[in-house]
C-alpha positions as MATLAB code, in Angstrom:
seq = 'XXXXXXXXXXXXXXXXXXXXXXXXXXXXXXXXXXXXXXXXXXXXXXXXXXXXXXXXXXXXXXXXXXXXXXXXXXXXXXXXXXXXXXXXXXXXXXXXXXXXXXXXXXXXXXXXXXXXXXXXXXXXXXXXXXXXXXXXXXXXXXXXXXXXXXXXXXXXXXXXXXXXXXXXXXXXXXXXXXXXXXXXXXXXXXXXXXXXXXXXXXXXXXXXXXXXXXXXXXXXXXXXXXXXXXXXXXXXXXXXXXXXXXXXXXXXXXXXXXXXXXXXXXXXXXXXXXXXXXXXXXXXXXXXXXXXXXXXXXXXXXXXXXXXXXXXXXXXXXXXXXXXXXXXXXXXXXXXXXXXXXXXXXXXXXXXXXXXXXXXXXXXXXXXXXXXXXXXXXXXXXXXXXXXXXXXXXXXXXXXXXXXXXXXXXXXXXXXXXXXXXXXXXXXXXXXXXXXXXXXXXXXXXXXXXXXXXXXXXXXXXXXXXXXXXXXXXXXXXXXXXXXXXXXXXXXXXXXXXXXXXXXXXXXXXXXXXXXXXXXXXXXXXXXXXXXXXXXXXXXXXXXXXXXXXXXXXXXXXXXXXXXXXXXXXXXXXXXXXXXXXXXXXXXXXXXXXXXXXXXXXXXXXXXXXXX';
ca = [
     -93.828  -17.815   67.845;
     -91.617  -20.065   69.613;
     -90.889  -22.789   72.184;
     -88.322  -21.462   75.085;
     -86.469  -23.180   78.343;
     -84.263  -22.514   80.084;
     -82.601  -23.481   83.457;
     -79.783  -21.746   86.393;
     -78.084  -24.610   88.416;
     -81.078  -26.641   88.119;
     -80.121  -28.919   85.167;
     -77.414  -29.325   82.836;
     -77.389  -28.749   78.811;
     -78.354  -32.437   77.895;
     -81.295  -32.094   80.136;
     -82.235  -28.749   78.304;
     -81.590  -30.028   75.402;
     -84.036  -32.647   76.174;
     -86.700  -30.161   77.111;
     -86.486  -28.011   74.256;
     -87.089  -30.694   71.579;
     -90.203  -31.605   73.707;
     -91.440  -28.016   71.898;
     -90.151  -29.098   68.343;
     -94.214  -28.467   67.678;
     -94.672  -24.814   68.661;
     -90.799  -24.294   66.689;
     -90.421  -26.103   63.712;
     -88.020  -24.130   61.912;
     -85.250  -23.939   63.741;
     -83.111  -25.319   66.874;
     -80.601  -23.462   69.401;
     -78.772  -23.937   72.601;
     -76.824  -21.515   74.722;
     -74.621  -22.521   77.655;
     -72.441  -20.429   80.186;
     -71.632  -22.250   83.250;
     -74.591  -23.057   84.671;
     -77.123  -20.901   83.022;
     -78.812  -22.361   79.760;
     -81.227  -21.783   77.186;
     -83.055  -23.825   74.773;
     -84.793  -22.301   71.786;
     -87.215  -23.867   69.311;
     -87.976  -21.187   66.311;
     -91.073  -20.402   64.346;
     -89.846  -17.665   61.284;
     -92.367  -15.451   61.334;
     -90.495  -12.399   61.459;
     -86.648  -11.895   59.755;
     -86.778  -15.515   58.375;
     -83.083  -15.353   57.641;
     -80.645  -17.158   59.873;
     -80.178  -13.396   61.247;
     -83.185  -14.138   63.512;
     -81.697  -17.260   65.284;
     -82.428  -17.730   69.238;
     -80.590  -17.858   71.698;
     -79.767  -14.205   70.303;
     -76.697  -12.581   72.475;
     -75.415   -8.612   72.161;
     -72.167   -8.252   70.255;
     -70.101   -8.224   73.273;
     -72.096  -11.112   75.091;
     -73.608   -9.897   78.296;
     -77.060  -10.079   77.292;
     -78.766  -13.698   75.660;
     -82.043  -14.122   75.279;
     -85.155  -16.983   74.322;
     -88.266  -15.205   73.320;
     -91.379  -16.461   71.903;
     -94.018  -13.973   70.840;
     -94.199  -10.904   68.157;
     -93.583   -7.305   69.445;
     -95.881   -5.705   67.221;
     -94.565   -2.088   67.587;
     -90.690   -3.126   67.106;
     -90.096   -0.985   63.955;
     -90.888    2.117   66.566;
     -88.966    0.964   69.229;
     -86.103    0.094   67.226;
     -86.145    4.085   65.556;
     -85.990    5.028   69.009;
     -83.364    3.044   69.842;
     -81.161    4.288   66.501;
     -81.783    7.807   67.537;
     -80.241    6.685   70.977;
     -77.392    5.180   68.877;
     -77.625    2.098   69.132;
     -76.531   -0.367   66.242;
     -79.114   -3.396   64.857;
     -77.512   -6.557   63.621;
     -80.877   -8.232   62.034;
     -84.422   -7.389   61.411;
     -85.806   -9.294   64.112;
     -87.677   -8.218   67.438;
     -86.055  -10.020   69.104;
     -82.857   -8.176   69.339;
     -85.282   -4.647   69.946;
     -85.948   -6.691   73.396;
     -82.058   -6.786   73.888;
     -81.159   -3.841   73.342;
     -84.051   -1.920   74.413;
     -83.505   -3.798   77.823;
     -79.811   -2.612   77.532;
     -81.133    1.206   77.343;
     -84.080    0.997   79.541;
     -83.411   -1.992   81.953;
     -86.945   -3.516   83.277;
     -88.467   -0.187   81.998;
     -88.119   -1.258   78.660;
     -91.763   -3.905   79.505;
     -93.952   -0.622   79.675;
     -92.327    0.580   75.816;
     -93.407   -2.394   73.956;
     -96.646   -3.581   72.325;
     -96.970   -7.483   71.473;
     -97.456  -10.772   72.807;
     -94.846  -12.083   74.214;
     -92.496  -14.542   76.924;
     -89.165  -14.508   76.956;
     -86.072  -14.778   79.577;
     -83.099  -12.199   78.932;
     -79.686  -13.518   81.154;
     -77.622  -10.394   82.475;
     -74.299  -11.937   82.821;
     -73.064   -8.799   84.529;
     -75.609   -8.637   86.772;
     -75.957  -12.398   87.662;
     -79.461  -12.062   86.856;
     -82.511  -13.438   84.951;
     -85.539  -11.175   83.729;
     -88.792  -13.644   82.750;
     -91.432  -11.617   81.725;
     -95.033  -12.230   80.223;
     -97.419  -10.075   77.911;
     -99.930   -8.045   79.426;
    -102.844  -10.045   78.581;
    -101.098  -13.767   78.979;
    -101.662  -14.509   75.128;
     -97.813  -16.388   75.662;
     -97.576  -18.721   78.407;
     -94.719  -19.400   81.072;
     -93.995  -21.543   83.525;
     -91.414  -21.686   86.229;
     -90.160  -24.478   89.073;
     -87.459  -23.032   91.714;
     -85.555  -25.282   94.785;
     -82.396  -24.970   96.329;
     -81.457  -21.920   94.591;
     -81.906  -23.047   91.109;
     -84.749  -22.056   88.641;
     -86.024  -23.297   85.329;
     -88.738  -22.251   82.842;
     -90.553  -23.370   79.827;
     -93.555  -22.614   77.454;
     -94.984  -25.799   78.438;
     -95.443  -28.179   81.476;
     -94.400  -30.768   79.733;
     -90.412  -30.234   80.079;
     -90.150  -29.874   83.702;
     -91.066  -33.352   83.997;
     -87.224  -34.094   82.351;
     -85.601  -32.425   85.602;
     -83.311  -33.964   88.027;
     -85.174  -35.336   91.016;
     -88.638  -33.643   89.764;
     -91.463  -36.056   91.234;
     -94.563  -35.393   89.070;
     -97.671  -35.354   91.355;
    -101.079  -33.026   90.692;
    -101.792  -29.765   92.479;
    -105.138  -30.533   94.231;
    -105.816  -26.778   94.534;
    -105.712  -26.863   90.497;
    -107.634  -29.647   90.288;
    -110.348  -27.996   92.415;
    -110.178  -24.905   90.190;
    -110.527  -26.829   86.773;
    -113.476  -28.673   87.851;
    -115.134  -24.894   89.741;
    -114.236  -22.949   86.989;
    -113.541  -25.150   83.546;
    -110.224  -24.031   83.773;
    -107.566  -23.481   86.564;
    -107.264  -19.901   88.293;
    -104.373  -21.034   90.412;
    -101.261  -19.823   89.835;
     -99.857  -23.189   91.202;
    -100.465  -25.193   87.824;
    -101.873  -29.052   87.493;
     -98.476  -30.158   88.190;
     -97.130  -29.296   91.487;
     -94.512  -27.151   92.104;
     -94.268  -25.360   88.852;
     -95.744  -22.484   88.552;
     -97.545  -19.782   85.881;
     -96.070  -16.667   85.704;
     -98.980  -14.525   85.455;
     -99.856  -11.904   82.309;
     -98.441   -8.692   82.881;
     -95.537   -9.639   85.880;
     -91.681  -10.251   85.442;
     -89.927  -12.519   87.288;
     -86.227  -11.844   88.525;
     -83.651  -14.921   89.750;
     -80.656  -13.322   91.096;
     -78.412  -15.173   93.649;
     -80.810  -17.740   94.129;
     -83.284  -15.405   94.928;
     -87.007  -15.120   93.450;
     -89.235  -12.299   92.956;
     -91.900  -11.931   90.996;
     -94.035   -8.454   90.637;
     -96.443   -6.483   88.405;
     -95.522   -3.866   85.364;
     -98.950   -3.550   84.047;
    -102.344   -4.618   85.112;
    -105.891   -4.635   83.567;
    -107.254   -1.538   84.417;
    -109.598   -0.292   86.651;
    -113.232    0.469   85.285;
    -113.410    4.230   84.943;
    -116.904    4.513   82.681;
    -116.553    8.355   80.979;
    -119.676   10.110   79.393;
    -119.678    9.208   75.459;
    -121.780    9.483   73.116;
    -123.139    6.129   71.119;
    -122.002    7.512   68.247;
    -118.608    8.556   69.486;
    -118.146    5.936   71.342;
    -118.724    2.981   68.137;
    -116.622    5.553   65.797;
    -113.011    5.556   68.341;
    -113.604    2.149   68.605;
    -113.778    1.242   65.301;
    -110.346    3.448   64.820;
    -108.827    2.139   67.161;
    -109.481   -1.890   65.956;
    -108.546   -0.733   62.404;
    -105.184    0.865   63.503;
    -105.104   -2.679   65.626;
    -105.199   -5.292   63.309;
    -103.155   -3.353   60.627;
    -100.002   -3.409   63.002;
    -101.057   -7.083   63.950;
    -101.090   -7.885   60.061;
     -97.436   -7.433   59.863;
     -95.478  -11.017   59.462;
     -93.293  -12.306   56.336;
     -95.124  -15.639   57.055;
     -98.532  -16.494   55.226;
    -101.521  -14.987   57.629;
    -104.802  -15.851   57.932;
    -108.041  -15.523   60.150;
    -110.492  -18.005   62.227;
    -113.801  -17.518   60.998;
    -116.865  -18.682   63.609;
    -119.149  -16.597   61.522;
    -119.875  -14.969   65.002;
    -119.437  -10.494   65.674;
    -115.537  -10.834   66.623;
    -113.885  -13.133   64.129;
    -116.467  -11.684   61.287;
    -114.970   -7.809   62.672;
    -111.549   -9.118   62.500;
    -112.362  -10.662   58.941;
    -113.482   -7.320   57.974;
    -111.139   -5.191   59.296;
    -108.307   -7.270   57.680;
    -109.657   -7.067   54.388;
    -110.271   -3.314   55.086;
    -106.274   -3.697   54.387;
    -106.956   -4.575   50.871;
    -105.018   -8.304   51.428;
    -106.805  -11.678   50.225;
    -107.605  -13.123   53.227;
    -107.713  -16.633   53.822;
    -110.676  -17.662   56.178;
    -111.215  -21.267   58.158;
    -114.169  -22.298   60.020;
    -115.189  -25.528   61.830;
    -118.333  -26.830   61.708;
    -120.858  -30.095   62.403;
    -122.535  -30.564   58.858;
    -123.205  -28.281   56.315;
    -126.889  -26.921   57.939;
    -124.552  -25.912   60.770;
    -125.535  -22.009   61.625;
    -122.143  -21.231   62.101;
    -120.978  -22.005   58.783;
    -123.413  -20.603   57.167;
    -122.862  -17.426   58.630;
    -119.013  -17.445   58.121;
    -119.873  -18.254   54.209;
    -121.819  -15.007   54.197;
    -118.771  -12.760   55.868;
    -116.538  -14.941   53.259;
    -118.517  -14.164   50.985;
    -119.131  -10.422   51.816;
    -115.109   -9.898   52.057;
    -114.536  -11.996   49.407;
    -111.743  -14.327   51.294;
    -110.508  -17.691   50.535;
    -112.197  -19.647   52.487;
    -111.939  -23.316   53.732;
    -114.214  -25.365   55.707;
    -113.605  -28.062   57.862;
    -116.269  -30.349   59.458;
    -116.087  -32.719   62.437;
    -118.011  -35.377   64.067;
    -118.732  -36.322   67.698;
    -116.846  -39.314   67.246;
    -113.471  -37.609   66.799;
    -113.905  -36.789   69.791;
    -113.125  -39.864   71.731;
    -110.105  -40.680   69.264;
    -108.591  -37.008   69.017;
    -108.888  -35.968   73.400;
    -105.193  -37.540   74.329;
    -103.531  -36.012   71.676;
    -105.389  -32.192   72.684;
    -104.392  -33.119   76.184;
    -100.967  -33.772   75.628;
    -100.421  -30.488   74.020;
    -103.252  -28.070   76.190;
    -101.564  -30.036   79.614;
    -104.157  -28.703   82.255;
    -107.947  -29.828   81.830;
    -110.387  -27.268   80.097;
    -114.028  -28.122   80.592;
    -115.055  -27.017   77.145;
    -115.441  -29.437   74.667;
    -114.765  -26.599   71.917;
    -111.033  -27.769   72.124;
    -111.022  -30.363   69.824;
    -112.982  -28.436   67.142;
    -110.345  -25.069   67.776;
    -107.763  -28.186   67.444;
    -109.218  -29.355   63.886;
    -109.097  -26.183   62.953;
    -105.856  -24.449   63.225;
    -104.402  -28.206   61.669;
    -106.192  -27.220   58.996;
    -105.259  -23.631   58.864;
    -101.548  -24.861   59.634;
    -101.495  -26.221   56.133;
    -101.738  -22.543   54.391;
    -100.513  -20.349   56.834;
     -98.289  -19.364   59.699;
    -100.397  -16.594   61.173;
    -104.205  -16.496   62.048;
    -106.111  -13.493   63.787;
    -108.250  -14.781   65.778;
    -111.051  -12.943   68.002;
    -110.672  -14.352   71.784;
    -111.013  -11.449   74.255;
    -114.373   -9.522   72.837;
    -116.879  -11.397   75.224;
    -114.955  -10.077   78.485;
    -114.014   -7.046   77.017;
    -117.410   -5.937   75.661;
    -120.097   -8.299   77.490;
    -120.385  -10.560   75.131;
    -121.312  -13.973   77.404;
    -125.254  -14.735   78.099;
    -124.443  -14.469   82.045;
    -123.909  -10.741   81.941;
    -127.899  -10.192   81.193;
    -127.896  -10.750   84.835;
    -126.832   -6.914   85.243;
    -129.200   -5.546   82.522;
    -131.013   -2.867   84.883;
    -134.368   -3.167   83.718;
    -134.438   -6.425   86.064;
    -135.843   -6.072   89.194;
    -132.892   -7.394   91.432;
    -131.765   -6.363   94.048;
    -127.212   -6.288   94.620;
    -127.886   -9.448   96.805;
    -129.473  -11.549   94.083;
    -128.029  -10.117   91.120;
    -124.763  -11.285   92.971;
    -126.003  -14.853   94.083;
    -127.376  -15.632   90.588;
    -123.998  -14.248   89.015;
    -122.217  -16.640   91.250;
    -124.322  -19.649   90.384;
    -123.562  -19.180   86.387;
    -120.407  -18.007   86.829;
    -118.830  -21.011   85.225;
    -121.320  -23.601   86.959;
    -120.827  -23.072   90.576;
    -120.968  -26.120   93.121;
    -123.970  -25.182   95.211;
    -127.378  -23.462   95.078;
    -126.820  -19.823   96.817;
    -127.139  -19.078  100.227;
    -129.363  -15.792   99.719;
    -132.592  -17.907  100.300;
    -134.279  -15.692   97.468;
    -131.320  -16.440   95.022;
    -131.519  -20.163   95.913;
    -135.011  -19.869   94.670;
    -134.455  -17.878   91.657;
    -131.717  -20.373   90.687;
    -133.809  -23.008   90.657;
    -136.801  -21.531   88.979;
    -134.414  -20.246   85.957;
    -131.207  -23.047   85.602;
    -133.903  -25.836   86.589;
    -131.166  -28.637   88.760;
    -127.524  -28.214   88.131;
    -125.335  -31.169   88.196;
    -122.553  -30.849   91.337;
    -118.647  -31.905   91.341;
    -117.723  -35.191   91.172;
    -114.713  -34.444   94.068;
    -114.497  -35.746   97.504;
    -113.784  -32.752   99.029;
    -117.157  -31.275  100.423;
    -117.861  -27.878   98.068;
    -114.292  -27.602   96.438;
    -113.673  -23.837   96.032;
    -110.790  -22.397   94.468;
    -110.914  -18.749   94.211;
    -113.218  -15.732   95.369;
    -117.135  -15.367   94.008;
    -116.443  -12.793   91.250;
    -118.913  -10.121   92.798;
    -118.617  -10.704   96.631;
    -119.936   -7.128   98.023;
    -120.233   -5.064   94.860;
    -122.487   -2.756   94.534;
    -125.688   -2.210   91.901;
    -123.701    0.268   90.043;
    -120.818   -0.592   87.752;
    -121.306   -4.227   88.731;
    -121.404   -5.161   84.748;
    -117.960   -3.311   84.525;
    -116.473   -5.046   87.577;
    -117.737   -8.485   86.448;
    -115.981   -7.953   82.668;
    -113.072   -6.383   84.733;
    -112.804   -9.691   87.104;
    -112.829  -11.553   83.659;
    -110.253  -10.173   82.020;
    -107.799  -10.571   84.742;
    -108.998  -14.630   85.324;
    -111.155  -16.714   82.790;
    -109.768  -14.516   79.688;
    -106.087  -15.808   80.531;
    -107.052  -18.825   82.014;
    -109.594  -20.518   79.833;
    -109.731  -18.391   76.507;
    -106.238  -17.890   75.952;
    -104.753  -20.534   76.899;
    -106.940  -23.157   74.811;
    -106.222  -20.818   71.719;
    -102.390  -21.309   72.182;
    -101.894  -24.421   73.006;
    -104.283  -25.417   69.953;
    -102.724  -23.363   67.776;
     -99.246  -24.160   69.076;
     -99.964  -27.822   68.503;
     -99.429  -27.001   64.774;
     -96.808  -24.514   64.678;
     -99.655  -22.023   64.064;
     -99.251  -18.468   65.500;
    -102.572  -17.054   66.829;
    -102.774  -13.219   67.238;
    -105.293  -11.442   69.329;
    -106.628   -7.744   68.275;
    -109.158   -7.231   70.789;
    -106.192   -7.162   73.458;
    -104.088   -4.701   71.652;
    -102.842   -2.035   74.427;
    -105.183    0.839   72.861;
    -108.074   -1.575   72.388;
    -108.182   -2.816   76.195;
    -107.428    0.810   78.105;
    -109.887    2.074   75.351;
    -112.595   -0.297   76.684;
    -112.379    0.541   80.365;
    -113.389    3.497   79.793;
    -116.882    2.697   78.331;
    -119.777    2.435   80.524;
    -122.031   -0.618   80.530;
    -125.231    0.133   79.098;
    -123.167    0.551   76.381;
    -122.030   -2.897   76.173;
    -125.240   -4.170   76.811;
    -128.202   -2.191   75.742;
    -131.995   -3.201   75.499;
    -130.721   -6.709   76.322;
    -128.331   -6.905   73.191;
    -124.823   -8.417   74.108;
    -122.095   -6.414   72.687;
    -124.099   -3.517   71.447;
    -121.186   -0.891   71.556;
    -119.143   -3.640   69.310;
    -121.911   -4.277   66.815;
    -122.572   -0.629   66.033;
    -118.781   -0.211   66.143;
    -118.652   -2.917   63.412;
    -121.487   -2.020   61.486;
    -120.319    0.060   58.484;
    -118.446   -3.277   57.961;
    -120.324   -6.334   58.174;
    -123.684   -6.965   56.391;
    -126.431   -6.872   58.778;
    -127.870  -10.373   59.242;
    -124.139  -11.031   60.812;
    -123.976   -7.971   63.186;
    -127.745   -8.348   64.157;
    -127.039  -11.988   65.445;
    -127.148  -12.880   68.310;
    -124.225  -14.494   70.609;
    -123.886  -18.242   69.631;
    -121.145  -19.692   71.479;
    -118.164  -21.822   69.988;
    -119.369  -25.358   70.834;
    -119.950  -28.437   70.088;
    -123.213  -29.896   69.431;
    -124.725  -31.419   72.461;
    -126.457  -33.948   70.726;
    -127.768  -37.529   71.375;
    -124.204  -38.810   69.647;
    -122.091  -36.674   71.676;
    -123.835  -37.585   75.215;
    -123.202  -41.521   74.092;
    -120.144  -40.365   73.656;
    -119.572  -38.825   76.667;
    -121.184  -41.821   78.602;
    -119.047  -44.543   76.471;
    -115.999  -42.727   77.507;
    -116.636  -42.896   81.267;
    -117.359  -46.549   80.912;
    -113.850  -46.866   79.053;
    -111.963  -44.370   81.621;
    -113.381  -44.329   84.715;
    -114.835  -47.221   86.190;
    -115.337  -47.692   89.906;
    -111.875  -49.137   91.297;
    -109.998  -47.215   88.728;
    -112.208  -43.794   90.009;
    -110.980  -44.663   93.218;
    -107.285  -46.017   92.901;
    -106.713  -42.619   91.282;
    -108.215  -40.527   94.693;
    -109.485  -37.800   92.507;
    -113.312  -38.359   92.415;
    -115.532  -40.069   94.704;
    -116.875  -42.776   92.808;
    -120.559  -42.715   93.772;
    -120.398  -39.110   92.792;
    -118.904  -39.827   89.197;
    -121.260  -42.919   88.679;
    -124.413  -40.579   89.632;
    -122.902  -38.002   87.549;
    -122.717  -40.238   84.506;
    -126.367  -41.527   84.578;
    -127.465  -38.043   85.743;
    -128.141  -36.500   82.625;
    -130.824  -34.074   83.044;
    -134.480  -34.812   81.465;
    -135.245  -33.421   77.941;
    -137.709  -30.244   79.627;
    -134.891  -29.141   81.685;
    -133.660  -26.110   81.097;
    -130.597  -25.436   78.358;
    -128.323  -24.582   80.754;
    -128.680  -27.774   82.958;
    -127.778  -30.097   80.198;
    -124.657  -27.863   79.697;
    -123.370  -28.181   83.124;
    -123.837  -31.621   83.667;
    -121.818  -31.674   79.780;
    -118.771  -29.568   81.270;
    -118.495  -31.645   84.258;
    -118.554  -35.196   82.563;
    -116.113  -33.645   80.245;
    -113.988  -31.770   82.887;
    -113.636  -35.152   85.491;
    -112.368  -37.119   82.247;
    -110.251  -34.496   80.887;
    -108.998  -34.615   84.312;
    -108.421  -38.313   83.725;
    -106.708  -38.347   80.964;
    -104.769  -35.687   82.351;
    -103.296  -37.920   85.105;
    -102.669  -40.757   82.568;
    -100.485  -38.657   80.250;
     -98.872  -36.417   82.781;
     -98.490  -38.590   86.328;
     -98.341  -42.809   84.395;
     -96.730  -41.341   81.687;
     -92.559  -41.599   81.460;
     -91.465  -38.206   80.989;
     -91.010  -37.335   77.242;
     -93.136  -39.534   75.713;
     -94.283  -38.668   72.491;
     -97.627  -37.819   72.080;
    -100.275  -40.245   72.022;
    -102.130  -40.744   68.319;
    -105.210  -42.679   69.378;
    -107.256  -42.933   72.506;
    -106.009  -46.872   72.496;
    -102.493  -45.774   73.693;
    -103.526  -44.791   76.898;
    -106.971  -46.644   77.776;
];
């Protein structure tokens, strides 16, 4: 894993250089620079693979046409590059890194569909005057680009493009909309405007000043085939052993996140399945905390070295700059800082940590998916409306009349946005004129392509990235993803049990009090400390002329959102949503203070006191 930037006519070296050591965190091995004319890379290098100096970036072909800045791991490289012998082509190193040259240099663009990994990189074509950016299919990596006048540059991180000539650093209010509608932002426009994600599974080309950006892969369409339970649960299981075996390989120290929930306990498992001593971390809020009691049983039962780390609500106010400053868009989960402990922790022992993001939206593993269990009575209309309304909080009661009710009866009163702009919307309802059947399929499917980048993966990296940590993903192997699509829901959700094709997948593995229970999401404790935390914070942050000199809330609607807390009867939900948005409008805060009041390449911030 690695930091990359890189720039065409857009900035000179000493500005890349700049940029680059902005990402001396995600590369703390190694430095490199590459100039010709006015094309440059920057390269910051985490040795997880080919450790030697061998495996320095930029990384150019013998006869220098081709240079490229990757971060990532191509996971099937030792394939690739057999292939590429047999074609007679000659290796250098041991790296991946040069497979992605020279496979590029045999199968042009083509070369994308061939490999298996996580990955960003941008490969210059001197011959061709042209740039190739490309992202993995899922979006485990991120990219970013900014293009005017002709000239392009990109980066792992926002963060950099602030360093460019002439850039004026301003917020995208579409992205702020979509953070504070959907905890995360589904824009492709990021918080800072004009730069720009480069979505999972599309390349990018810059050639004479032009910019065009299309698909090579794409989550694929439900297509629900007739198995068997049994069948079904034994390819799976396969398939995630032969998964996390190729995702084992690293000559860096690897480890696992533990929650002591299915995934990471499957991943746990499955590793240790290898026959490897594997080292296990889990975060947790005092030692009666269910969570880490469950991860000491699936230590225990896999016999790993494990390490726990606790955390308390008031590391929360101290510790949100300095997640901010690395995770640079607002996330309306608080889970952040506790991911954030954790992987500092694991940084300490290891370079490499499986991790098991993806298996909620790949196997209905989130609490809002019950709403397309078919034993309830609901008709397409209101199973859509009700969708809509828990589909990460949404702004306003339904407009079906029956759904309006429904909401009400079962989510109780649901705290609103604290924007100006009247219902701020940001992207379609997930289920806007589907149909009764499949609608559990297209809901994970919509998922997959939008919250699972957005939200899931992009909290894990930056959190893990923070500490030079490498965070590897086996539920979105290739095989394990176009394996899934093909599974029908009452599979993933049967009798009202989340994730029931997963559990009996992982059974023969886990002991039974762990695969028997039930979802428990990665969060903090809402507790009386953390809501006076909350409400101290907004006093600190966010008072009324500073709410309103910034223009991004209304400040009656953030004042009766702060001393709107719902009543202790109200229903779970309720008190979560009015949590997210409290902690989405000051994430969004802080946000503007590190990344608009800021100067550009400031270090980041140790204690809340450097910006309040």
């Amino acid at each position: 894993m690695c930091g990359i930037v890189g720039a065409i006519r857009i900035a000179d070296g000493d500005v890349v250089r700049r940029m680059t050591r902005l990402l001396a965190h995600r590369g703390p091995d190694d430095e490199g620079f590459w100039q010709d004319g006015d094309v440059v890379f920057g390269h910051r290098r985490l040795s997880i693979l080919d450790l030697s100096p061998a495996g320095h970036q930029p990384m150019q072909t013998d006869d220098g046409e081709l240079t490229i800045v990757f971060n990532g791991e191509i996971y099937d490289f030792p394939r690739v590059r057999e292939e590429l012998e047999l074609l007679g082509h000659r290796f250098r190193t041991h790296s991946d890194t040069e497979v992605l040259l020279l496979g590029y240099r045999q199968w042009g663009d083509a070369m994308l569909e061939r490999i298996e990994g996580i990955f960003a990189f941008g490969l210059w074509d001197a011959a061709a005057g042209r740039l190739l950016l490309a992202r993995d299919r899922s979006g485990v990596k991120p990219l970013y680009w900014h293009s005017r006048d002709g000239g392009l540059a990109f980066a792992s991180e926002l963060k950099p493009f602030r360093l460019l000539p002439d850039f004026v650093s301003a917020v995208s209010r579409r992205a702020l909309r979509s953070t504070m509608r959907f905890a995360c932002n589904l824009e492709e426009e990021s918080m800072l405007a004009g730069v720009h994600k480069l979505p999972p599974g599309k390349k990018l080309i810059w050639q004479d000043g032009r910019v065009q950006v299309s698909s090579y892969w794409s989550y694929p369409e439900p297509r629900a085939r007739a198995w068997s339970p049994n069948d079904a649960a034994r390819t799976l299981r396969d398939v995630l052993g032969r998964t996390v075996r190729a995702q084992m390989i690293s000559d860096a120290p690897l480890g696992a996140a533990l929650s002591g929930g299915l995934d990471s306990s499957g991943v746990v498992a499955l590793m240790a399945e290898q026959g490897a001593k594997v080292r296990t971390y889990t975060v947790g809020h005092g030692h009666d905390d269910p969570d880490l009691i469950a991860a000491r049983v699936v230590a225990e039962h896999c016999r790993t070295d494990h390490h726990e780390i606790m955390i308390e609500s008031e590391d929360v106010l101290d510790l949100l700059p300095r997640v901010m400053w690395f995770l640079e868009e607002p996330l309306g989960q608080m889970e952040i800082v506790q991911m954030h402990l954790n992987y500092e922790a694991a940084s300490k022992h290891v370079k490499v940590l499986l991790v098991g993001e993806g298996a909620d939206e790949l196997f209905a593993g989130y609490d809002r998916y019950r709403i397309f269990d078919r034993a309830r009575p609901l008709t397409p209309g209101l199973r859509a409306a009700l969708y809509e309304r828990v589909y990460m909080y949404a702004d306003r009661q339904p407009r079906h009349l029956l759904g309006a009710l429904a909401s009400r009866v079962a989510f109780g009163h649901l705290a609103g946005s604290p924007m100006k702009d009247p219902l701020p919307r940001a992207a379609e309802p997930p289920l806007r004129g589907l149909p009764r059947e499949r609608a559990l399929e297209r809901a994970l499917n919509h998922d997959q392509r939008t919250y699972l980048p957005e939200l899931s993966l992009k909290r894990a990296d930056a959190t893990g990235m923070a500490h030079g940590l490498e965070l590897r993903v086996p539920f979105l192997g290739r095989e394990v993803v176009e394996l899934a699509a093909t599974f029908p829901g009452d599979l993933h959700r049967k009798g009202g049990v989340e994730k029931w094709l997963l559990r009996e997948a992982l059974r023969p593995l886990l002991p039974q009090r762990i695969v028997e229970r039930r979802k428990h999401g990665f969060q903090m404790r809402l507790d009386q400390r953390l809501v006076d935390t909350l409400q101290a914070m907004c006093d600190r942050l966010m008072p009324d002329d500073k709410v309103a000199a910034r223009g991004f809330f209304d400040p009656r609607r953030v004042r009766a959102l702060r001393d709107g807390r719902p009543r202790a009867g109200a229903p779970f939900i309720a008190h979560r949503v009015w949590s997210f948005r409290i902690w989405a409008m000051l994430m969004a805060e802080v946000w503007a203070r590190l990344f608009l009041d800021t100067p550009p390449g400031a270090p980041p911030p140790a204690h809340l006191a450097d910006i309040a």
